[in-house]
C-alpha positions in Angstrom: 71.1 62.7 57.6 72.4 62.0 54.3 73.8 65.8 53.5 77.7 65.8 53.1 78.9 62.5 53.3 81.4 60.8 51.3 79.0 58.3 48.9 79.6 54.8 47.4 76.6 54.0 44.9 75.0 57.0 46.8 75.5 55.3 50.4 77.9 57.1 52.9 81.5 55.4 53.0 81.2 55.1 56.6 78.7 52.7 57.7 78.5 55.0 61.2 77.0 57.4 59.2 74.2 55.4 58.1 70.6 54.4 58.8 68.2 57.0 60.7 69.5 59.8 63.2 70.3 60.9 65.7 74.0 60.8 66.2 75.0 58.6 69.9 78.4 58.5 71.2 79.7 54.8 71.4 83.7 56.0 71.9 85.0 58.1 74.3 88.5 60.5 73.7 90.3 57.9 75.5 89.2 55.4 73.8 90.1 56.5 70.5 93.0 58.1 70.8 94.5 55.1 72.3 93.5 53.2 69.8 94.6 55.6 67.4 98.3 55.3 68.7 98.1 51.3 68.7 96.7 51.2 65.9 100.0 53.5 64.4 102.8 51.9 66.4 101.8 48.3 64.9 102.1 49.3 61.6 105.5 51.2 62.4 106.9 47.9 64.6 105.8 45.4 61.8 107.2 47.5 58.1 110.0 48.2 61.0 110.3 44.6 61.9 109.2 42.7 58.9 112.8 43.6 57.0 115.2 43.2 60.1 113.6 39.8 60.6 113.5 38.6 56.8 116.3 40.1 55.1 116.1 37.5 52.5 113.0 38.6 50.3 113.7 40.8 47.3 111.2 43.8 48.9 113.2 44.1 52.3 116.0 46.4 51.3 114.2 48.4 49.3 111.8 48.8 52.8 114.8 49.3 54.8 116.1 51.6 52.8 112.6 53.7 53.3 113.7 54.2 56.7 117.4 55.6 56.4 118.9 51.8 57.0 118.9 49.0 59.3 120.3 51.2 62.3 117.3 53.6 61.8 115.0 51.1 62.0 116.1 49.6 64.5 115.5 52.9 66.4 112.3 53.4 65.1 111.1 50.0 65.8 112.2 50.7 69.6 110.7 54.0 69.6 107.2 52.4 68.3 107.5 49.4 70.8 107.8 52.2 73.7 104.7 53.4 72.5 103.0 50.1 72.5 104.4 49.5 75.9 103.0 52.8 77.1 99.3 52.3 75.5 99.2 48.9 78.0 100.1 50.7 80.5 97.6 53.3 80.2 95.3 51.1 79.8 95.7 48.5 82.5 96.2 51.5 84.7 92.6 52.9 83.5 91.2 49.6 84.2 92.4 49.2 87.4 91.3 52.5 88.4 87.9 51.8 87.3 87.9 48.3 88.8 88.9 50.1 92.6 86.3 52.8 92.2 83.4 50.6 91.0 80.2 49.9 92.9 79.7 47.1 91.4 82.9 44.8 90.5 80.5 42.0 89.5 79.0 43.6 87.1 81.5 45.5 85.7 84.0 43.0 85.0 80.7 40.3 84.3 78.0 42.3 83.5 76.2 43.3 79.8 78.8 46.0 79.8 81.7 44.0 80.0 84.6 43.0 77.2 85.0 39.8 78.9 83.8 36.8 76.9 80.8 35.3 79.2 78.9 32.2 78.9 76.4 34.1 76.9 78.7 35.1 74.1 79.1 31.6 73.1 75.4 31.0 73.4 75.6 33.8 71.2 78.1 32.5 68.7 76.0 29.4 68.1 73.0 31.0 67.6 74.7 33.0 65.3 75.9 30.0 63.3 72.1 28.5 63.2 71.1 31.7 61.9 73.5 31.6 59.0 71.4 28.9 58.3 67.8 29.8 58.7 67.7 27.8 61.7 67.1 30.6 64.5 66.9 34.4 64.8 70.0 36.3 64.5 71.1 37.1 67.9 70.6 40.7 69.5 73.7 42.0 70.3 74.6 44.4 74.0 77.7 47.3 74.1 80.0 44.4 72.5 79.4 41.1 70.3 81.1 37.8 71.1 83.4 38.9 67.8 84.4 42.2 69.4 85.0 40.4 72.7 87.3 37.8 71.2 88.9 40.2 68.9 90.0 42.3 72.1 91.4 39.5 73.5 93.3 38.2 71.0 95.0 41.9 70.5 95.8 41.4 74.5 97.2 38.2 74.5 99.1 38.9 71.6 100.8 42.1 72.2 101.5 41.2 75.7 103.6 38.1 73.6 105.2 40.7 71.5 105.9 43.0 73.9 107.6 40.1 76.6 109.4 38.7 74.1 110.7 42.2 72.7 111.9 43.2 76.0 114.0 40.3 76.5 115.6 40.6 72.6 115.8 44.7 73.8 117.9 44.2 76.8 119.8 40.4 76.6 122.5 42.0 79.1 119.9 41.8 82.0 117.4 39.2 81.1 120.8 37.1 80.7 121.5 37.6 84.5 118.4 35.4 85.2 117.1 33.4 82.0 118.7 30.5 79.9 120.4 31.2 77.1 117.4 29.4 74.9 114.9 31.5 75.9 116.0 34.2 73.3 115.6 31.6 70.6 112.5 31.0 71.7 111.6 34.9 72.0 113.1 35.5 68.5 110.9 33.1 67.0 107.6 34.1 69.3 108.2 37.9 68.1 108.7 37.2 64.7 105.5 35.1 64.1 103.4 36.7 66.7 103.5 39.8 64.3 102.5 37.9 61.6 99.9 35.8 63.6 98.6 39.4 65.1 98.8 41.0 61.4 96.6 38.0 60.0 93.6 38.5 63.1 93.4 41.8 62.4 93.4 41.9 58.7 91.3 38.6 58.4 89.1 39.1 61.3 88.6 42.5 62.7 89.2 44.6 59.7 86.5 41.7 57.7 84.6 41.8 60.9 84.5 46.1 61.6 85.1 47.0 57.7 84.7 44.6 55.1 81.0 42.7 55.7 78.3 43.2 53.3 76.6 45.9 55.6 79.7 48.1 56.9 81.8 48.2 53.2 84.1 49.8 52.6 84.7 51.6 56.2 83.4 51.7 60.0 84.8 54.8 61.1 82.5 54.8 64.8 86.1 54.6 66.4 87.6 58.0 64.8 84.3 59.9 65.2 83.4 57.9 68.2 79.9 58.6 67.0 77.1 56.9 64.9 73.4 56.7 64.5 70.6 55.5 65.6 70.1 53.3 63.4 73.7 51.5 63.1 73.0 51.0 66.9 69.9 48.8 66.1 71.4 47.0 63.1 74.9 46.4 65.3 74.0 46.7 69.1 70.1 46.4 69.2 70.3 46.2 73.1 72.2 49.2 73.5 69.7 50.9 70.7 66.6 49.7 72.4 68.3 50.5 76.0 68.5 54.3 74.9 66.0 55.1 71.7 63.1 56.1 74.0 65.4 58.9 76.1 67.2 60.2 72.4 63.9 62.2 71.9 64.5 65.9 72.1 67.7 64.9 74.0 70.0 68.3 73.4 73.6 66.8 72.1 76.5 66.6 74.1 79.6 67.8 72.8 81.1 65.7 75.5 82.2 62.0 74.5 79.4 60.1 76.8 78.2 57.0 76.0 74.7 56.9 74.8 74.3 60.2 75.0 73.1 62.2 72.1 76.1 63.7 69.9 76.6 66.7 67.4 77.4 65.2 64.2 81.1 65.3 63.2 82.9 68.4 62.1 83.5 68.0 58.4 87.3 67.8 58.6 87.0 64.7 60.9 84.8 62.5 58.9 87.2 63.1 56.1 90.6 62.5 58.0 88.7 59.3 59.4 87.4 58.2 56.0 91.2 59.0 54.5 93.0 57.3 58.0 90.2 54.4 57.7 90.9 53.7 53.9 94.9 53.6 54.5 95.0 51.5 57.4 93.2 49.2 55.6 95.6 49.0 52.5 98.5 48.9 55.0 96.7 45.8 56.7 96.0 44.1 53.6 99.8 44.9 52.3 101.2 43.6 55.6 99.7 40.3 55.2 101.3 40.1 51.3 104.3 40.6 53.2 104.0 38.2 55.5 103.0 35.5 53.6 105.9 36.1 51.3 108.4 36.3 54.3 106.9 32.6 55.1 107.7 31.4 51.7 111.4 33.0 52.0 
């Protein structure tokens, strides 16, 4: 298991990669290379957005001037927000397909399965918080924790805010048909802060969260392999690891992305173009909330 991988102190870089085999898929193709394109066109819209927003700080024209000049990046910034824009509507669109072909609607959008925080997911966040203090057993975690769940929404709710209020700053000519003339004050403030609000949950919180804890530094790479072992699954998602350990035995691996099934390890080339992508989003996160935080000092 340990043959080939990138080390730290002689553990693999990618927690994935740790902990006994086999290999299961967690991630689908969809899922990744969706979040693969978010994950790129918020990094364009905000070193886009950050200097046509805060002209003032000493760092903006040199970062406009990375992209050919205010005009370009203006353009740029447009093309990346299409791409955002697209992403929801690919995903919304696979949701509701799967909602309309489901057996079960209940328990998909309500079940153990589900991405929807549930009753159970703030049982679980309290027992989590007794734990941290020897006062109960840490909580076993299903397909997603309360943390993932919240994360998720907090991505939704804030890019749908970025992306309303974009549109109405994108085309005033028609929103201006319908919509008093303060509401583009208000959506020029609500764009400009919901970046930096968005940049700060996802630097602070899901990159700590997915990355930076004690048992996952430096790197989580499950979502650009969309595989990992065994035993990550019973250290991160025991239910899902004691749902599917006793049918991994002499399971042949699929080379297609299905959940819980058995998977090939990663070609070499991908676990180092994740490792690589992995590390760099991560210095662009924590450079993006620098930024920030001097914009809101400007």
């Amino acid at each position: 298991m340990t043959d080939r991988h990138e080390y730290l102190g002689g553990v693999a870089l990618d927690a994935a990669q740790r902990g006994r085999g086999p290999y299961v898929w967690r991630f689908g193709v969809f899922q990744r290379v969706l979040h693969g394109a978010l994950a790129a066109a918020f990094f364009v819209l905000a070193f886009t957005g950050l200097p046509l927003r805060f002209s003032c700080v000493v760092w903006a024209p040199k970062l406009m001037a990375l992209w050919g000049g205010a005009r370009t990046a203006g353009l740029v910034h447009r093309w990346a927000a299409g791409v955002v824009l697209a992403c929801l509507a690919v995903y919304l669109g696979h949701a509701a397909v799967l909602l309309v072909r489901a057996k079960d609607r209940r328990r998909l959008l309500w079940g153990p399965d589900s991405i929807l925080l549930q009753p159970r997911d703030f049982r679980e966040f309290w027992q989590m918080l007794r734990w941290s203090l020897g006062r109960a057993p840490k909580p076993k975690f299903g397909r997603y924790s309360y943390r993932e769940k919240f994360n998720w929404l907090m991505v939704i709710l804030g890019l749908g805010a970025i992306a309303a209020s974009g549109l109405v700053l994108w085309f005033p000519e028609f929103f201006g048909r319908f919509l008093p003339g303060v509401i583009f004050n208000v959506a020029t403030l609500v764009h400009s802060y919901q970046v930096m609000l968005l940049a700060a949950l996802i630097v602070a919180y899901h990159f700590f969260d997915v990355h930076l804890r004690a048992s996952k530094f430096p790197l989580d790479g499950v979502m650009f392999t969309g595989r990992a072992t065994l035993g990550y699954l019973e250290e991160e998602h025991p239910l899902v690891a004691d749902a599917i350990g006793a049918g991994v035995a002499g399971q042949a691996p699929s080379r297609r992305a299905v959940p819980d099934r058995v998977a090939p390890r990663a070609p070499r080339w991908m676990e180092l173009v994740g490792t690589t992508l992995g590390l760099l989003l991560l210095g662009l996160g924590l450079l993006l909330v620098v930024l920030g935080l001097w914009d809101a000092l400007c």
